[in-house]
N, C-alpha and C positions, 0 to 999 in steps of 0.2 A: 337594487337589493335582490329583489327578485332572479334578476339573470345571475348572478353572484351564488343564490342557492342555489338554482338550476344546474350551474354549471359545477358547482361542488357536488350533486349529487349524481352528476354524473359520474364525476372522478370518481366518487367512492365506488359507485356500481362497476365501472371499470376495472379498479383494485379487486374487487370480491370475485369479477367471473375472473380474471387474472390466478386469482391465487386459487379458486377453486379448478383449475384445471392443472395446476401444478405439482398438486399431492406434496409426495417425496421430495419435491425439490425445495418445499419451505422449509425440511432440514438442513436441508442444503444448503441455506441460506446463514440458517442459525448456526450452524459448523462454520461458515465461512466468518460470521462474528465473533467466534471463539476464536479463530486463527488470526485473524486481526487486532483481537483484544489483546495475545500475547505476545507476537510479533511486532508490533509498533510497540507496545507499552514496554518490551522488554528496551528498544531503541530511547523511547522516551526516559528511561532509568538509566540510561547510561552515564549521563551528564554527573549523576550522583555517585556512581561507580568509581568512575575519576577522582574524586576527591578521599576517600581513602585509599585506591591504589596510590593515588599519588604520596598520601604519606605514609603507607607499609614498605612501596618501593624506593621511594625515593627519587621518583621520575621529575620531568617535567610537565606541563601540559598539553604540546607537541604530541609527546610518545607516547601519553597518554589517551589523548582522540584519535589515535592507530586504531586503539582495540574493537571502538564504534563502528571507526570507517571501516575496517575489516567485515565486521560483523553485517552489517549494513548493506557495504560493498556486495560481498559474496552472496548475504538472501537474495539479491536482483540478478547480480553478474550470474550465479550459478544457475540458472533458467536455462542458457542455453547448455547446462548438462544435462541438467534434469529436464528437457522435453522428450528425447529420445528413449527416456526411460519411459516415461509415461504414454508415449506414443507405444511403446512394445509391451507393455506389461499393465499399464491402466493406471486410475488415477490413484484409485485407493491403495497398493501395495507400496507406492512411491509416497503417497502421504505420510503413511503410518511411518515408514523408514524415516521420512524426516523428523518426527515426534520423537523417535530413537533417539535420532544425532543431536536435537537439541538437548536429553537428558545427560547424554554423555557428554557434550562439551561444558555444560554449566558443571555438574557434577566434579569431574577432572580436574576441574578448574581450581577447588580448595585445597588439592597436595598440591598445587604449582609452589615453588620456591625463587623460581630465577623469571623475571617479569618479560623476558620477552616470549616465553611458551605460553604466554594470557594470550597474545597476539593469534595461537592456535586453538587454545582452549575456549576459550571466551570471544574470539572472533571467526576464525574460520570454521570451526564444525558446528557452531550453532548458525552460522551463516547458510552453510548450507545446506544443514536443514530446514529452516526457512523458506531457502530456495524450491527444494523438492517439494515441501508443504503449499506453499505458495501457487505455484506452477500448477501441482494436481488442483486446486479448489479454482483457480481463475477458469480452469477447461471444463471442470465440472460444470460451474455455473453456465457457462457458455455453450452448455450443451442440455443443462436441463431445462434448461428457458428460451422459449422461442420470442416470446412477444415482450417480453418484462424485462430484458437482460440490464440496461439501464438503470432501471430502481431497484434488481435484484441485485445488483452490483454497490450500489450506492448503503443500502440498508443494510450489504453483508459487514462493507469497509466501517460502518460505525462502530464496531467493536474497535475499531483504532483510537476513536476519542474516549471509548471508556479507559481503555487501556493505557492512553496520558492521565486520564485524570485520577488512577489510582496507582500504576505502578512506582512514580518517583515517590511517593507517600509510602508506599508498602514497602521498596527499596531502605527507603532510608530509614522508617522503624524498625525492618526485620536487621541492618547493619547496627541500629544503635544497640538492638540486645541481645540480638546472637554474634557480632560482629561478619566482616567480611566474607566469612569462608559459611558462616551461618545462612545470612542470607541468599549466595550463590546455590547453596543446595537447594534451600526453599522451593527457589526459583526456577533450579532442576527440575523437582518437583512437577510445578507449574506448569513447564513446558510441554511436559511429557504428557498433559493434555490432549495436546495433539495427535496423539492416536487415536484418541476418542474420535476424535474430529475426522478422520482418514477412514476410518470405520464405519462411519454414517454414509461413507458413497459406497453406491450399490449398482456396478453397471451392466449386473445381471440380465435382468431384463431388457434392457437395450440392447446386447450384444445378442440375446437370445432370438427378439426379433429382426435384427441386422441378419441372422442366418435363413429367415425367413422369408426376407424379400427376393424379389428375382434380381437378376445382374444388371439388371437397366436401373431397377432403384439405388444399388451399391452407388453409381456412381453418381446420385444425388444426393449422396453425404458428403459434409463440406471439408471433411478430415480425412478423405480419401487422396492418400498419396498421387495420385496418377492424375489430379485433377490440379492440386494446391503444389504451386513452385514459389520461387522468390523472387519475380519480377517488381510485386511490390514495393521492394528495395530501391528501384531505381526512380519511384513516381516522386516528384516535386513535392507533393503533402506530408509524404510519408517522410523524406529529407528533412523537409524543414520540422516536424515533427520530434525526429530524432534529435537535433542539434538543439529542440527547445528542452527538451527530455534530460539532457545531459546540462543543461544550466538548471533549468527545476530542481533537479535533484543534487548538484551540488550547493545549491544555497539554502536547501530546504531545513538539514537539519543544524545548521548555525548556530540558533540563536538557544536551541533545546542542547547543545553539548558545548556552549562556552560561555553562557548567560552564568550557569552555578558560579566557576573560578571568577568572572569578572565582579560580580555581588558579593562575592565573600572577600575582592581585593579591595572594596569600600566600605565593609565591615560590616557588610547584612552576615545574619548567622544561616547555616546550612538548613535550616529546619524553617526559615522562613519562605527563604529563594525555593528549596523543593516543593513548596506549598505554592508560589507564585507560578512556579512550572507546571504543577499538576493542573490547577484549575485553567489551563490552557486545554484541557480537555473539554471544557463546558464550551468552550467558542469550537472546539473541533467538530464535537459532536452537530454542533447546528447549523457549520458550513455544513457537514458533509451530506448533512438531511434536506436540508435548503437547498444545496444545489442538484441531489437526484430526484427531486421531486420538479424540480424546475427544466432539469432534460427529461425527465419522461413526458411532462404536458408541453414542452418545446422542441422536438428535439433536433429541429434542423436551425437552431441556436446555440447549441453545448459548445462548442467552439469560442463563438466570442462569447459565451458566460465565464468561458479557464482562461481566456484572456484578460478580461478585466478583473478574475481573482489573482492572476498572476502580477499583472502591476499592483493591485494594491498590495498586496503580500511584502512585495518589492520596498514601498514608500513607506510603509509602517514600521520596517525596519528601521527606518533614522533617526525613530524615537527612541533605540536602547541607548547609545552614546551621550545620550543627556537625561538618562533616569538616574537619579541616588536612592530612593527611596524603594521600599518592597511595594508599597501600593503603587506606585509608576510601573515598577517592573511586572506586576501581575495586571493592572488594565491594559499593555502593551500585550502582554503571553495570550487574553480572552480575544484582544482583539485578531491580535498573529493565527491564534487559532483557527479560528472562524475563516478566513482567507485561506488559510494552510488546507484546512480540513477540505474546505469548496476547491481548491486548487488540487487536491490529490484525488478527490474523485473525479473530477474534468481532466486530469492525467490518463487518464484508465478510462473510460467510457468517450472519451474527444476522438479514441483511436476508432472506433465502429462510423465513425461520418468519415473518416479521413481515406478510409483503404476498403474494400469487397470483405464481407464479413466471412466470408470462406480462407481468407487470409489472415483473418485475426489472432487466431489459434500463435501464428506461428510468428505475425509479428509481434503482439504482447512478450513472446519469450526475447526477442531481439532487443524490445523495449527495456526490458528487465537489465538484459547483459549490458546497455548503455548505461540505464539509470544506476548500474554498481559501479562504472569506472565515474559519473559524475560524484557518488557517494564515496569512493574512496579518496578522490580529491578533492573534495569543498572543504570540510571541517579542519584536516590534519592541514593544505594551506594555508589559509585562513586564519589559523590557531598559529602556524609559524611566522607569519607577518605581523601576528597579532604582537607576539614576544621581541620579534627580532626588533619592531620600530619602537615599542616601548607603548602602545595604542588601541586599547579596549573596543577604539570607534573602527579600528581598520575593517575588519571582517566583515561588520555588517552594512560599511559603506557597497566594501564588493558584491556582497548578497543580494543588496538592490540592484547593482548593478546588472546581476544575472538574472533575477525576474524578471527585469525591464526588457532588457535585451529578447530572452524567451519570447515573450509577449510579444512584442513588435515583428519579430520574425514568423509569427502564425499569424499575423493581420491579414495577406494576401488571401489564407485559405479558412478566413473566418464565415463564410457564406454556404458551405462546401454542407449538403444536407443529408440526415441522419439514412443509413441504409439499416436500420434493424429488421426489416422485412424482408430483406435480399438474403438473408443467408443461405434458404432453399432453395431451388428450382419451381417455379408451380408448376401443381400437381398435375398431372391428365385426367384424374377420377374427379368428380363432383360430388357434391353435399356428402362429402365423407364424416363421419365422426369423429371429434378430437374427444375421444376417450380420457387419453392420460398424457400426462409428460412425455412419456415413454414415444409414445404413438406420432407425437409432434413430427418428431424427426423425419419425417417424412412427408409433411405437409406444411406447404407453406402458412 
């Protein structure tokens, strides 16, 4: 018991000088939980979106999980547009742009008349703003944190479990009383948040002392072109990585954009199943805290901890095909959650053990461009096997299929130890002062 407190208070004192040398960057943090909040939650509401499009337009549900995958698709795939922007112009002008494009895409979206422009309104320009939003806050963090990137990473992404567990609830009130085009604008609204968010990075001062240093230091920054290539590309980890990355994220959002139609073809009503989906955020929120709390005090483990959320993720799937009831379907969504949640943030922090953290920058954005071609083809699949064979169970037999698989193909480089300390060079100078965030950057 004793060791047990000892060792808890160590953590905390850890936590405390961590965050006291951060400043600025705990906003950073919380902007990063704003952009998480309404980025995934806007994904998490989509499933509900469907079911009115589906009968204003007069669609299927095929052509209707387009708009998802689009949206979805593009916030990842569009990464490798937006790094070059962000690489020449910074992170915050690229932010805020994205904040833009996700008002005008939702917005646009209520004069639409003819339902295949949703595919551009509602999926590609809020996609990639997304992207750009996305992209700037992942490099922010990664640059205003030296020693914390892991739990700063983990605590930013929770805003994605609030954001399931309220947007299909807020979704589906703001359509039942303003209708469709009602709540698209809301939502607009909402999005356009994200400027706030963009606005809060400040890389003033970093750049200011970047002009500072002599030219020997220049090339101990880790985003210095003439240093960072794309070899990494070719390393075994980084491979298999990629190919788990592109099944992760094709079976990820499944069960959140075809769980509504399948429950309402059994006769649950819309307003129960949206409730069963929402509180799939209470299991998100505590994978995604549980598992950065467990790579910060392990971190030469993160690996096989995404590996065993990835199979479970996998198996729990096999329990929607034999749910009829709303209480089935929402113990299955808390539990999905909680795996999902753990499994997405071991997505995103598994890459800093796998590759040279000088690399990271620029695989994260390659990560992304995959994780949008797995997202454009999981759901809209899936949803057409689902039709064609006549079979609710199809999709999420596959879905296992592709956790499982994921998982088994990162077992080899499950050993592989955390490098959060390598992103610098050590220093030449001794007992220097870590003043600020700012000042990191140049010491290891």
């Amino acid at each position: 018991m004793y060791s047990l407190t000892y060792d808890m208070n160590k953590y905390l004192e850890k936590l405390t000088k961590v965050a006291a040398c951060c400043h600025w960057g705990l906003v950073i943090v919380v902007a990063y939980f704003v952009l998480t909040f309404l980025s995934v939650g806007s994904t998490s509401a989509m499933g509900i979106y469907y079911i009115y499009i589906m009968d204003k337009f007069k669609v299927n549900l095929t052509s209707a999980t387009v708009i998802g995958a689009l949206n979805t698709a593009v916030g990842h795939s569009g990464a490798i547009i937006a790094m070059p922007f962000v690489e020449k112009f910074g992170e915050r002008p690229v932010m805020i742009l994205g904040g833009v494009l996700n008002l005008i895409g939702y917005s646009t979206s209520i004069f639409v008349t003819s339902f295949p422009l949703l595919y551009t309104t509602m999926g590609i320009i809020p996609g990639l703003g997304i992207s750009f939003s996305r992209v700037s806050m992942v490099i922010a963090v990664n640059r205003y944190f030296q020693k914390a990137k892991m739990l700063s990473v983990s605590f930013g992404v929770v805003g994605a479990s609030v954001g399931m567990l309220s947007f299909p609830l807020l979704i589906r009130f703001l359509a039942e009383l303003y209708g469709l085009n009602g709540a698209l604008l809301i939502h607009a609204g909402l999005s356009f948040n994200i400027v706030a968010c963009g606005a809060a990075i400040f890389p003033s001062e970093r750049k200011q002392l970047n002009k500072e240093k002599s030219e020997e230091d220049k090339q101990k920054v880790c985003c210095n072109k003439e240093t960072v290539d794309f070899s990494f590309c070719l390393q075994p980890p980084y491979i298999a990585y990629m190919i788990t990355n592109f099944l992760f994220m094709a079976a990820l959002y499944i069960p959140s954009t075809q769980i509504p139609r399948h429950a309402v073809s059994i006769g649950i009503s819309v307003k129960d199943i949206s409730f069963a989906i929402a509180v799939s955020g209470i299991g998100n929120m505590f994978g995604r805290i549980s598992f950065g709390v467990l790579s910060h005090c392990c971190e030469s483990h993160v690996v096989k901890f995404w590996i065993i959320c990835l199979t479970c993720s996998g198996l729990i799937m096999l329990m929607v095909p034999f749910s009829t009831k709303v209480e089935e379907f929402m113990i299955f969504m808390i539990i999905y959650g909680y795996f999902e949640g753990a499994s997405s943030v071991g997505w995103n922090i598994s890459l800093f053990n796998l590759i040279k953290l000088k690399y990271y920058e620029r695989g994260i954005s390659i990560a992304y461009f995959v994780a949008g071609i797995g997202l454009a083809v999981g759901s809209p699949f899936t949803a057409f096997l689902s039709e064609h064979f006549g079979s609710n169970g199809i999709s999420y037999y596959i879905g296992c299929g592709m956790f499982v698989l994921g998982a088994f193909i990162m077992i080899p480089f499950a050993s592989i130890s955390a490098k959060t300390y390598s992103v610098f060079p050590p220093s030449k100078k001794q007992n220097e002062p870590n003043s600020s965030v700012y000042g990191s950057f140049s010491k290891n």
